[in-house]
C-alpha positions as CSV (number, residue, x, y, z in Angstrom):
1,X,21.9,8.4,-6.5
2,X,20.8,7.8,-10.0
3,X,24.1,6.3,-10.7
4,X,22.9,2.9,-10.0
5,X,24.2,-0.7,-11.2
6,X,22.1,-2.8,-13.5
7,X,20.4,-4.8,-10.4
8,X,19.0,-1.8,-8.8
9,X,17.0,-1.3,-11.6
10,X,16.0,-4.1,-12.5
11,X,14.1,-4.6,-8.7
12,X,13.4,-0.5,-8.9
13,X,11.5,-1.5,-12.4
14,X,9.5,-4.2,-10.7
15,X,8.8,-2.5,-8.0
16,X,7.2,-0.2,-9.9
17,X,4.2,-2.5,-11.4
18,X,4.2,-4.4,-8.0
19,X,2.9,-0.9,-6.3
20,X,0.7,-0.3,-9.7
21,X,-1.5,-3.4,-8.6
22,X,-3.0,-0.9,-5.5
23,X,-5.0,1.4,-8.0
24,X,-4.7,-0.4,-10.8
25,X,-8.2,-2.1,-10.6
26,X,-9.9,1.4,-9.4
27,X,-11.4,2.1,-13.0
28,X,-12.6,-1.2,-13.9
29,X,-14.1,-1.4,-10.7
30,X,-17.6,0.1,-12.3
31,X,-17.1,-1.8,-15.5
32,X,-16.6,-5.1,-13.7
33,X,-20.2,-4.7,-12.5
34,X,-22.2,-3.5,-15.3
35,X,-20.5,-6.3,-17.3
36,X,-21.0,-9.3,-14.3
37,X,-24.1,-8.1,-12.9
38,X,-22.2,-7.3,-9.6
39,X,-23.3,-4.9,-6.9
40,X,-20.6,-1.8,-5.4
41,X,-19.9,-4.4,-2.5
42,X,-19.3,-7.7,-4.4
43,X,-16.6,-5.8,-6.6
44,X,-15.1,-4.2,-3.9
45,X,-14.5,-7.5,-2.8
46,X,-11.2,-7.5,-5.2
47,X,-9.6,-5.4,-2.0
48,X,-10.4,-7.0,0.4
49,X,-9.0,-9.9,-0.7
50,X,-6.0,-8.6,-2.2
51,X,-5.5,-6.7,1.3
52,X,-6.7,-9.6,3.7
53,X,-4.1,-12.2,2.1
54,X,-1.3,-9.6,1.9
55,X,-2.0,-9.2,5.6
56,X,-1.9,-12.3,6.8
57,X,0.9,-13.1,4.3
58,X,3.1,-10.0,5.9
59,X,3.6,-12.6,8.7
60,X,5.4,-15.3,7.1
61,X,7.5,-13.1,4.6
62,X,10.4,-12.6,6.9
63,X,10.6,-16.3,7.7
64,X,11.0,-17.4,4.1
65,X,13.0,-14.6,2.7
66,X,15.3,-15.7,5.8
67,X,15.1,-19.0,4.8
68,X,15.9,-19.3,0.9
69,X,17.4,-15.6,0.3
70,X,16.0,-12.6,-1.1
71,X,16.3,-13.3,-4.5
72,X,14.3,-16.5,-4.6
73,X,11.9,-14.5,-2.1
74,X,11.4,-11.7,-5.1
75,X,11.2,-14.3,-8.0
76,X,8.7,-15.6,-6.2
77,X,6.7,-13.5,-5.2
78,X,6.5,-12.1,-9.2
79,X,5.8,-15.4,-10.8
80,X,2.9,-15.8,-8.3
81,X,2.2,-12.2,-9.1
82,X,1.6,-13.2,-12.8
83,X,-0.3,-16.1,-12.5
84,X,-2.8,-14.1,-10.1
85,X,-3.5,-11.3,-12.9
86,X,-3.7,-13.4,-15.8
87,X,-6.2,-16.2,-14.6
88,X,-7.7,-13.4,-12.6
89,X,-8.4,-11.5,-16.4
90,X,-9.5,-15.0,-17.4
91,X,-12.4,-15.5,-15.5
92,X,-16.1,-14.6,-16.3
93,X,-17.9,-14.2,-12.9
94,X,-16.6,-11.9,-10.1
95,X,-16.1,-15.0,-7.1
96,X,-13.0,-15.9,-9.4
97,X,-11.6,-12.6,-10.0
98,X,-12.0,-12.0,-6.2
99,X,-10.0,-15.4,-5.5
100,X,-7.1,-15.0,-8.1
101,X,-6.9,-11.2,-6.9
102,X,-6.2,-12.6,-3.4
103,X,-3.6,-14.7,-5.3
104,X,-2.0,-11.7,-6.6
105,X,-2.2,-10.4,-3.0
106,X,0.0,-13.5,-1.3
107,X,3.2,-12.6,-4.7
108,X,2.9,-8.8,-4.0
109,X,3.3,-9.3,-0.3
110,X,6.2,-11.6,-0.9
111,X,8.0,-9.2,-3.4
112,X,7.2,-6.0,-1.3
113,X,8.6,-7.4,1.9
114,X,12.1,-8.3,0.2
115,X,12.0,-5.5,-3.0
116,X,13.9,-2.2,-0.3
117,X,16.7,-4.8,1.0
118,X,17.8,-6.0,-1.9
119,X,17.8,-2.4,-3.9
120,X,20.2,-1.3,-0.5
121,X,22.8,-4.6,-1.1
122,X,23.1,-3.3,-4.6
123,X,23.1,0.0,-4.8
124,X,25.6,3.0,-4.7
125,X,25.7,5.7,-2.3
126,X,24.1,6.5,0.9
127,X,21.3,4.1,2.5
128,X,19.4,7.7,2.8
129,X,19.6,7.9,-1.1
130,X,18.8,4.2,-1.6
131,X,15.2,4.5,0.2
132,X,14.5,7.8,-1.7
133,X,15.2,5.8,-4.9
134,X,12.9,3.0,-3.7
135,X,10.4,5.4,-2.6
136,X,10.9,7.2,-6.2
137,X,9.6,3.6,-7.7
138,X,6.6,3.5,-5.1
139,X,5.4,6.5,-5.6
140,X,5.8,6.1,-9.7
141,X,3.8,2.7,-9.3
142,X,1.2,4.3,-7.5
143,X,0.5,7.4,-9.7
144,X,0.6,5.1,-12.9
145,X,-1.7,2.2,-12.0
146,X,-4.7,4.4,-12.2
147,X,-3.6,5.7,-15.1
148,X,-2.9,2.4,-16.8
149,X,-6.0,0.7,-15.1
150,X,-8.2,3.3,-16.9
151,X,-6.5,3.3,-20.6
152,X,-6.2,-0.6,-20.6
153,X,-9.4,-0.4,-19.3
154,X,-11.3,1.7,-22.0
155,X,-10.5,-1.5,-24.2
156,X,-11.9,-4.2,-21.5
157,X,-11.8,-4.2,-18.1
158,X,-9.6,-7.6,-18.9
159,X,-6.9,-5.7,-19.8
160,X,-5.3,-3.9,-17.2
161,X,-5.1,-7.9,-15.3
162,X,-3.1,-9.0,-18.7
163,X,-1.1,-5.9,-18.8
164,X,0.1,-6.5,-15.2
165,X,1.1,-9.8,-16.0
166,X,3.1,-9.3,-19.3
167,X,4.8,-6.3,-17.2
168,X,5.4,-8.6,-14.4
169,X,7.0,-11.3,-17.1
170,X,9.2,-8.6,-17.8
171,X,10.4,-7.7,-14.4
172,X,10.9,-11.1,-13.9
173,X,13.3,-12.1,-16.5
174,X,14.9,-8.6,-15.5
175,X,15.4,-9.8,-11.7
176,X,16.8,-13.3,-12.8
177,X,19.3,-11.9,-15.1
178,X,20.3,-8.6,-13.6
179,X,20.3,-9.5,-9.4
180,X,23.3,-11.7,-8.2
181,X,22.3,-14.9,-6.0
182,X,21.6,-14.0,-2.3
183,X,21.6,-16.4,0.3
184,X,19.8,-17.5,3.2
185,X,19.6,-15.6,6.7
186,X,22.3,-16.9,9.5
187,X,19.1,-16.5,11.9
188,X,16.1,-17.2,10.5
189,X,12.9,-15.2,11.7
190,X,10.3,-17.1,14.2
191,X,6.6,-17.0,12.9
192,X,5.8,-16.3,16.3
193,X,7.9,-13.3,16.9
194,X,5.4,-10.4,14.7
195,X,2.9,-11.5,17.9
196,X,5.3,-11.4,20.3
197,X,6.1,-8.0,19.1
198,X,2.5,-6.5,19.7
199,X,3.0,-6.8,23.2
200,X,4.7,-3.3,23.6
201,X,2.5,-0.8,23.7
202,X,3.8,1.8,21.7
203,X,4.1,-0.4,18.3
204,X,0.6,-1.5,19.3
205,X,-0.6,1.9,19.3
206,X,1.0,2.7,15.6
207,X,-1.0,-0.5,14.4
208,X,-4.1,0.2,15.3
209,X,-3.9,3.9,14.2
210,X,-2.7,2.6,11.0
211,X,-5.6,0.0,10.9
212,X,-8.0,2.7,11.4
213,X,-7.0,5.5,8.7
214,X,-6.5,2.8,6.3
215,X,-10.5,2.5,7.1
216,X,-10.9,5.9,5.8
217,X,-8.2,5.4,2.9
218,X,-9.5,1.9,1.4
219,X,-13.2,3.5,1.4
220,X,-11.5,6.5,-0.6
221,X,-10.0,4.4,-3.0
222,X,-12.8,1.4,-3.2
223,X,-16.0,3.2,-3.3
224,X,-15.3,6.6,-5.0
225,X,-15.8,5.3,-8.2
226,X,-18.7,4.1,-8.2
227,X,-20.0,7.7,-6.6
228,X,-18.4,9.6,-9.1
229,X,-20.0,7.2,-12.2
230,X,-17.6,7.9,-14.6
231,X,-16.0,5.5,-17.5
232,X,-12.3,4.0,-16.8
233,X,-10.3,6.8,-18.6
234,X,-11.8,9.6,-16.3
235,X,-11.6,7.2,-13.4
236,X,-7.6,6.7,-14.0
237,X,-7.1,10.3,-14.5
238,X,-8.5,11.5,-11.4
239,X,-6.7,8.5,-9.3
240,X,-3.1,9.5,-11.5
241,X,-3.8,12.7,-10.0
242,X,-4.3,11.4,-6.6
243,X,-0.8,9.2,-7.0
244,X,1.0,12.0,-7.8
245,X,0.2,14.2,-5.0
246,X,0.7,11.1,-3.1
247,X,4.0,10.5,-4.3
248,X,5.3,14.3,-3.8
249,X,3.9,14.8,-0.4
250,X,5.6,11.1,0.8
251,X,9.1,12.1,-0.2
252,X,9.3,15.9,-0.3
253,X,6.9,17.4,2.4
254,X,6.6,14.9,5.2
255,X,10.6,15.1,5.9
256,X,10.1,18.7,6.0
257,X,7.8,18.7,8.3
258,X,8.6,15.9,10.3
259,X,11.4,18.3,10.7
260,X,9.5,21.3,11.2
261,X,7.1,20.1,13.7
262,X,7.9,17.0,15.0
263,X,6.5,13.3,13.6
264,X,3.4,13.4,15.9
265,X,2.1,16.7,15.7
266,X,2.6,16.1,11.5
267,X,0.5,13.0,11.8
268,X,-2.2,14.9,13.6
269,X,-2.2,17.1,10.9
270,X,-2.0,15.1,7.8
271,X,-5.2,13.1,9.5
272,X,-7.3,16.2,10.5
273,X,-6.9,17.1,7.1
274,X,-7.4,13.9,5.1
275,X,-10.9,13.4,7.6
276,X,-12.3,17.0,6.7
277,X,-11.8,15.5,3.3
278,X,-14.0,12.8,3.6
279,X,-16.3,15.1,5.5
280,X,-16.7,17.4,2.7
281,X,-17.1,14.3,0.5
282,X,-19.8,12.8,2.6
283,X,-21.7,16.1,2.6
284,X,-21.3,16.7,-1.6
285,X,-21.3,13.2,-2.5
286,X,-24.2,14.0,-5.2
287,X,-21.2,16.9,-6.8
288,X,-18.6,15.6,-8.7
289,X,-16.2,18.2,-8.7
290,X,-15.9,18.2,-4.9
291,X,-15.1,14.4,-5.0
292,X,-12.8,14.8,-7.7
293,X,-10.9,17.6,-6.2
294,X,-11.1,15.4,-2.6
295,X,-9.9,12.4,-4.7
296,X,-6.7,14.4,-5.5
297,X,-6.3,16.1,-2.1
298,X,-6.5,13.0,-0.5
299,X,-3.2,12.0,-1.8
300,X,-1.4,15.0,-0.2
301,X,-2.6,14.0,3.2
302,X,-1.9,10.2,2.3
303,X,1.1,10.7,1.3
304,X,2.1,12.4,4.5
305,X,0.8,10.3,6.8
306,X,2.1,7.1,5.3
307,X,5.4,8.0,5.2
308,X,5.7,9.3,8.6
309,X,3.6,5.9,10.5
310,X,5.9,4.0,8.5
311,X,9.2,5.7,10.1
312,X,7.1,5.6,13.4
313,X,6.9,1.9,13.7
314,X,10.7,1.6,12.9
315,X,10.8,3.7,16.4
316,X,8.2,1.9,18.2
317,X,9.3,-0.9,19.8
318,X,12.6,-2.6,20.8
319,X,12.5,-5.5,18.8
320,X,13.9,-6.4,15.1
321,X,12.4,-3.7,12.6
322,X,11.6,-6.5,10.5
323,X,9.8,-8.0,12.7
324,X,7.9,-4.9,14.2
325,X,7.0,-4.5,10.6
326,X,5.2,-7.9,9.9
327,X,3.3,-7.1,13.1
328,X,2.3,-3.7,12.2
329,X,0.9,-4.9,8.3
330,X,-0.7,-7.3,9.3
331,X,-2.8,-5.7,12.4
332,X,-3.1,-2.5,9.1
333,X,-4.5,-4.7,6.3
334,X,-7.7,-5.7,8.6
335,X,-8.7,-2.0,8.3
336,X,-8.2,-1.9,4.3
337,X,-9.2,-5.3,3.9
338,X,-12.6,-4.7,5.5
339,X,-13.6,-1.1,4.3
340,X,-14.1,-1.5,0.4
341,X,-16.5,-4.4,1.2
342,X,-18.5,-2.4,4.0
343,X,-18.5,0.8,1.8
344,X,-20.2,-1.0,-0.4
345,X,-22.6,-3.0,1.1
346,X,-23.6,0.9,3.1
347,X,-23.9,2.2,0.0
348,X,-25.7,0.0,-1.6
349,X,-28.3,-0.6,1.3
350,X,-28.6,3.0,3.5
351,X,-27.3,5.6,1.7
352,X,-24.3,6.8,-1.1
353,X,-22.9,9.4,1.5
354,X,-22.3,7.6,4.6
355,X,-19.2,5.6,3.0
356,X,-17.6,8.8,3.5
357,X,-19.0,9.7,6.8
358,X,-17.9,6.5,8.3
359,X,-14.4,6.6,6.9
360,X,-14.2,9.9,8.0
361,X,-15.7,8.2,11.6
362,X,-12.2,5.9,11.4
363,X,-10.3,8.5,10.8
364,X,-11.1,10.4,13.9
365,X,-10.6,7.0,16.1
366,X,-7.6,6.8,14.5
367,X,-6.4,10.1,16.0
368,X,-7.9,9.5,19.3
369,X,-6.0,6.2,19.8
370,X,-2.9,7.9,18.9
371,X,-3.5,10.9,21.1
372,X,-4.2,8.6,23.6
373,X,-1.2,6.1,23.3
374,X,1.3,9.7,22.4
375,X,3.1,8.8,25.8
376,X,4.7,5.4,24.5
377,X,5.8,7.1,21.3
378,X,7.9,10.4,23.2
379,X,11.0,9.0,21.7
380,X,9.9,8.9,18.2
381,X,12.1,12.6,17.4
382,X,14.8,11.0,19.7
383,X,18.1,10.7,17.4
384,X,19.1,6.2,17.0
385,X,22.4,5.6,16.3
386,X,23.2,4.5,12.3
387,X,21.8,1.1,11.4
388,X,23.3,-1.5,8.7
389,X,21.4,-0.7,5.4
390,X,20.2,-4.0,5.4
391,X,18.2,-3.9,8.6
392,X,16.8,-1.1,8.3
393,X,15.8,-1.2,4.0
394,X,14.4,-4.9,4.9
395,X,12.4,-3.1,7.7
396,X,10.9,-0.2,5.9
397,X,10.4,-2.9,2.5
398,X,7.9,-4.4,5.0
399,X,6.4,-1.5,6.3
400,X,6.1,0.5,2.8
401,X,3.9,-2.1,1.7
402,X,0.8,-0.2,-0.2
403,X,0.3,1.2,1.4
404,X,0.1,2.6,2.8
């Protein structure tokens, strides 16, 4: 599996800082607003409008990658990637950090959507091995943007913007060199089929119980900091530790116990577990060790439950994967485009700990629309014939995208 040619790498390397950009802004979230003047909910404002565009964006991906190829698609989306950090590390007021973040959000979801597909064309081996790989560079991305986010950050809370951008300069030149020409789609994708595809129940179901957890996920990841009042370095730490677990529990324990017990009855779990979490955090949100040790917890469950909804929307529906996939990010992103915003504005206004209780609220919806929609997703555990790498890895890109 490691064995891979030169173009393999070169997309696995970008993926890499294209997944940093989810928690790479987590420990400059506090130093944003004691330098602008900003309040919890203004800053928070930098996901949801990274996650709103990179929603709605999920819905065109698959018509232009069909369109001009997957290579153009991934160049793309990283030189749009770069231009979004830089001028969004330029600016002095928080509207204009929030706008060219949302930029950044419209590159990553064009990269994302395209980044699996083209690591399956290239690489060596099994289609099986060629998803753990990609998974290895998603779960890497997410453990080190944190981590990166907070050093950068000690400096200025400029620099972790600038360091995504010279990064993504890098994996850009990498990409044009490195990954052959592809070319356009025989059949390119309808902008109408992702709606079409909400019609059947059972992807429907996935979607909305994906919107709903993301609730509880984006007011983990958006509001913590500013509970925990810590300085950038800290802040990274914590949220490293959180990608790590997240990383571990996404590609070695949810096959094992999707495996064990079944996808649905793993989800259940992962959930209960990630919403007595936020319970716990919503009750000791004035202790710091309890939401640093929930912080890192949380990835465990996280990194269950994302992998296993995203294999449960390949199942959901009969229609294209790819196209099941556009459908189901963009109905998700509403829940973790709205969530750091409300978080904020909750705590700001009512109280510090009922963030927590209301993502933990989401959560437990979350569950109950699944439990109630369980019928239309019997056949998840159902063995599907083989699929051509490219279908399926194009599918999954989609899906995979930060995530979760």
């Amino acid at each position: 599996m490691w064995r891979q040619p030169r173009p393999v790498w070169a997309v696995a390397f970008a993926s890499v800082i294209a997944f940093m950009g989810i928690g790479l802004v987590d420990p400059i979230l506090k130093p944003i607003a004691d330098d602008l003047g900003a309040t919890p909910s203004q800053v928070s404002l930098l996901f949801t409008s990274y996650m709103a565009v990179m929603g709605v964006a999920m819905l065109i991906t698959g018509a232009v990658s069909s369109r001009i190829g997957a290579k153009r698609t991934l160049l793309t989306g990283l030189a749009i990637i770069v231009v979004g950090s830089a001028l969004a590390g330029l600016q002095d007021g928080v509207t204009g950090i929030v706008m060219f973040r949302a930029v950044w959000g419209l590159g990553n979801a064009l990269f994302v959507a395209t980044a699996l597909a083209t690591i399956v064309r290239s690489a060596r081996g099994s289609t099986a091995q060629a998803i753990i790989l990609y998974e290895a560079a998603l779960g890497v991305g997410i453990a080190t943007g944190p981590l990166i986010g907070g050093l950068l950050g000690e400096l200025s809370w400029r620099g972790p913007f600038f360091g995504v951008a010279v990064l993504m300069v890098l994996a850009l030149v990498l990409t044009s060199i490195m990954l052959p020409a592809t070319p356009a789609a025989a059949h390119p994708t309808s902008l109408a089929d992702p709606f079409r595809a909400l019609k059947h129940r059972g992807l429907l179901v996935v979607a909305i119980t994906a919107m709903l957890y993301n609730f509880g996920f984006f007011t983990l990841l958006a509001f913590t900091p500013f509970a925990l009042e810590m300085g950038a370095i800290q802040i990274g730490l914590i949220f490293f530790g959180w990608g790590v677990l997240l990383a571990f529990s996404s590609v070695v324990v949810a096959p094992w116990l999707q495996h064990r017990f079944g996808t649905l009855p793993s989800i259940f779990g992962a959930m209960t577990l990630f919403g007595l979490i936020l319970a716990a955090m919503a009750v000791f949100t004035m202790t710091k060790p309890v939401l640093v040790v929930g912080v890192v917890l949380a990835g465990f469950a996280l990194g269950i439950n994302n992998t296993l909804i995203t294999e449960s929307v390949m199942k959901a529906a009969p229609v294209e994967r790819g196209v099941a996939s556009a459908a189901y990010s963009f109905v998700r992103f509403a829940g973790g485009a709205v969530a750091p915003w409300l978080a904020g504005k909750l705590g700001e206004e009512i109280s510090v700990h009922v963030p927590f209780w209301v993502g933990a609220g989401a959560v437990v919806l979350a569950m109950t629309v699944l439990y109630a929609g369980r019928s239309a997703l019997a056949h998840l555990d159902d063995k599907e014939p083989a699929e051509s790498p490219d279908e399926e890895l194009l599918d999954e890109a989609m899906a995979l995208s930060l995530t979760d």
